[in-house]
N, C-alpha and C positions, 0 to 999 in steps of 0.2 A: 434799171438793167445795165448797170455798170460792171459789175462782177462776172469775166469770162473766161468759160475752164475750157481746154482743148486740149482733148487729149492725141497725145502722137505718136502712129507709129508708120513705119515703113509700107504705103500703098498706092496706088496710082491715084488716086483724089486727092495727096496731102495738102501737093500746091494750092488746090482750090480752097480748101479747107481752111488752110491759113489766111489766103487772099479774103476769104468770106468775113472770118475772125475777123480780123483788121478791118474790113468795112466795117462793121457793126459796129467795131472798139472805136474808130473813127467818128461815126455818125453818135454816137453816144457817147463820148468822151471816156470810155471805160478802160478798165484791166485787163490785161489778160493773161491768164496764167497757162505753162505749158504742161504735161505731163506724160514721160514713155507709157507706152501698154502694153499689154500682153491677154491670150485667153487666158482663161481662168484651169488650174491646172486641178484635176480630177485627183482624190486622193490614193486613187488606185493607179492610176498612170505612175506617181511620185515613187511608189513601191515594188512595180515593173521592170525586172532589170533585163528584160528579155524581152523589148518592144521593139529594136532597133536602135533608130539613132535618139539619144537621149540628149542631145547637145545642149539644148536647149534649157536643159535643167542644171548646166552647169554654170553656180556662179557669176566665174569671169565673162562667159557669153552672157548672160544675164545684162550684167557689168557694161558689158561692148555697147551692149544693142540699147539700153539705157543713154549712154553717154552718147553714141552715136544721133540720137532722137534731140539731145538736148544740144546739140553743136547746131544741128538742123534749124530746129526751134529759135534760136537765136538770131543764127544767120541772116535769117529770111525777115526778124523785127528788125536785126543792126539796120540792112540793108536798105530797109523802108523808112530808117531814122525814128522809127520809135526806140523810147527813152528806157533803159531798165529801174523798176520799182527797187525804190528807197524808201528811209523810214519815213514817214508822214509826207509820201506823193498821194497828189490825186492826177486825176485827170488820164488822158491817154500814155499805159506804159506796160510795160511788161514783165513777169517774173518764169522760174522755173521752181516744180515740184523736186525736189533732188530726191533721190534715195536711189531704191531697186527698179525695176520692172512692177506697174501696179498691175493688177488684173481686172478682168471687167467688172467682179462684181465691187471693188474698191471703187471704180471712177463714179457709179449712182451712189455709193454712201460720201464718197468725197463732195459729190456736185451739190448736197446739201447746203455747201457754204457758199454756194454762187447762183448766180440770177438764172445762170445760162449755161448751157454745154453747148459745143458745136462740132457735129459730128459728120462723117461723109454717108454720102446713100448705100445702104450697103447689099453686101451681093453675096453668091456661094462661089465665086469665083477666087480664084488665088492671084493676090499681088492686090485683093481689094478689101472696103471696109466691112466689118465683120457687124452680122443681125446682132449679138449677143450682146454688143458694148450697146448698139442704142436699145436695146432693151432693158439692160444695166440701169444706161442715165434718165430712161422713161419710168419705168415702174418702182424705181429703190430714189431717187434723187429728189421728188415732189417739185421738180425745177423743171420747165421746157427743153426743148433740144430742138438745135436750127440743124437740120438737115441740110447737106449742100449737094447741087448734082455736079455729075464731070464739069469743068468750064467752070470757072469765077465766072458770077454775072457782072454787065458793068454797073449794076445799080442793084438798091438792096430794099425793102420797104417804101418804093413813089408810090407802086399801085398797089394796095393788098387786098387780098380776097380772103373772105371769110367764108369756107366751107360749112354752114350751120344746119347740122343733122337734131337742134335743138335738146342735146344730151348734157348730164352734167360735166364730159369731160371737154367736151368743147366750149360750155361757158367756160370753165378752168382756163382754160387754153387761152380765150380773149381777155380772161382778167387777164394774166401775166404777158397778153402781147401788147399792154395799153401804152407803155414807152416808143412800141416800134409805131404800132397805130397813130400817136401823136405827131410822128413826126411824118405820116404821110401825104401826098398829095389826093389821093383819092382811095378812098376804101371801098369795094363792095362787098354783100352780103349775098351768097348765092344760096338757094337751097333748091330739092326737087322734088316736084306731084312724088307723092306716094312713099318718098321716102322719110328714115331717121323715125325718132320717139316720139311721146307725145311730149308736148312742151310749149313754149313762147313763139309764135311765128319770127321770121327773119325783117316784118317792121315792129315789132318789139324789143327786137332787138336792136336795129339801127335809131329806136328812139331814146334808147336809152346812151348809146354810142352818142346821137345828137345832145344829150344833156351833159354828155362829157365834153362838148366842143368840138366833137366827130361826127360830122354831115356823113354820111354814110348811104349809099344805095342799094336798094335789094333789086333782086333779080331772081326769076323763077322760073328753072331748066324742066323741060320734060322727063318722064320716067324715064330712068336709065335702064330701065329691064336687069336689074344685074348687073352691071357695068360700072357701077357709080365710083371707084376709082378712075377709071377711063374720063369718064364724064366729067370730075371734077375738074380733073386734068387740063380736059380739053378747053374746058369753060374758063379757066385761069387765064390757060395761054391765052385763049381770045381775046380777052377782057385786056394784055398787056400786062402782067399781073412777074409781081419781080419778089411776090413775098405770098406765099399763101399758109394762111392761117387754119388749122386743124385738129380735133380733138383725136387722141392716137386711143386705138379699141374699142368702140361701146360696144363690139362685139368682142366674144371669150377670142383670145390667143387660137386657141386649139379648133373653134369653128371654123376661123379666117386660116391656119393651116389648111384641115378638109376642104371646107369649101370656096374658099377667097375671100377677097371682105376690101374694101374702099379702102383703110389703112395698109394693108399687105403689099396692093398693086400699088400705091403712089412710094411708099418704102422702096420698094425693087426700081418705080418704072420715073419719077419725077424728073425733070428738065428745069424745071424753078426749086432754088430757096424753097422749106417749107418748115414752118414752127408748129412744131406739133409739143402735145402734154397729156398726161394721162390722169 
């Protein structure tokens, strides 16, 4: 999990955002690469000349808000004394995607070429990260996405918790979090009465965790009645938990719209880092 895409645009988590990046590239000796973004522009909007303000479709603002994102981007590596990527670096460094303003649905086909996306928790509020990019780099990418909440943590995978609703998108999830796994101090395995599919219990899973060198703990939360975003949550926190691991939808998108669903509420409502995959 050396390869890290972050995409960037103007909103109150960036800082965090980057801070997170940088731990991760840190504790993994990885890449990181930057990229402006933009929503995704309807092609009826594009042909609209009677919508108001269209600024936004112009070019050089285009142009602005791009450069403006990668001056940022940079800043914040100079500053930290990470190195900018040259031809045959490894280890801890950083590049920029140059071009236009990408859109969201470009960052899940771009994030194909990386381990990881790192995105902020996103909200319907203005001046904050937008649902549509992390669903971008969840459903089109086949690559994780570290979710960060307001506040850099000061630590990034010592405790991780494995949410295990025993689905196939959360084994997914733990294959591709086996880099941050390795290097933890303490992983648990939480699952609860009555919930998730049918499948492997959660010490079937930590036994196979233990055959990878990962001692791992379960733990078994009462029914959450409905709740089990909350619950998760709250179980993480408890536990001390600086990284929680989790399969994003085994329920349809459009149920967890209706009716709510464990991935919707920790999306909106997290306080920890969380690696989700779909």
């Amino acid at each position: 999990m050396k390869s890290i895409l972050v995409p960037v645009e103007e909103h109150v988590l960036m800082h965090s955002v980057l801070e997170t990046a940088l731990h991760l590239a840190r504790a993994l000796d990885g890449y990181l690469e930057g990229m402006a973004i933009t929503p995704n522009l309807p092609p009826y909007i594009a042909s609209d000349l009677a919508i108001g303000d269209i600024s936004f479709l112009d070019p050089e603002v285009r142009r602005q808000q791009a450069e403006a994102s990668r001056r940022g981007f940079e800043s914040f590596m100079k500053a930290r004394g990470v190195p900018r990527s040259e031809a045959g670096s490894s280890g801890l460094c950083f590049s920029w995607c140059g071009g236009d303003l990408a859109e969201d649905d470009f960052v899940g086909h771009y994030g194909r070429a990386f381990d990881i996306t790192v995105l902020g928790r996103p909200s319907d509020q203005p001046d904050h990260p937008r649902l549509p990019t992390v669903e971008a780099a969840l459903f089109e990418s086949g690559r994780p996405v570290l979710l960060v909440p307001p506040g850099p943590a000061a630590t990034l995978g010592t405790t991780v918790v494995i949410a295990w609703n025993r689905s196939t998108e959360t084994a997914r999830t733990v294959a591709l979090a086996m880099p941050l796994l390795a290097k933890a101090q303490r992983v648990v395995v939480i699952d609860f009465e009555d919930w998730g599919v049918s499948g492997p219990s959660p010490q079937d899973l930590s036994r196979t965790l233990a055959h990878n060198g990962l001692p791992a703990e379960t733990r078994t939360v009462p029914n959450p009645h409905g709740h089990t975003g909350e619950a998760i949550l709250s179980a993480a926190v408890s536990l001390g938990c600086d990284l929680l691991v989790k399969g994003a939808y085994t329920q349809s998108r459009l149920r967890q719209f209706i009716f709510g669903g464990a991935t919707s509420h920790i999306l909106s409502n997290t306080t920890i880092p969380v690696l989700m995959a779909h």
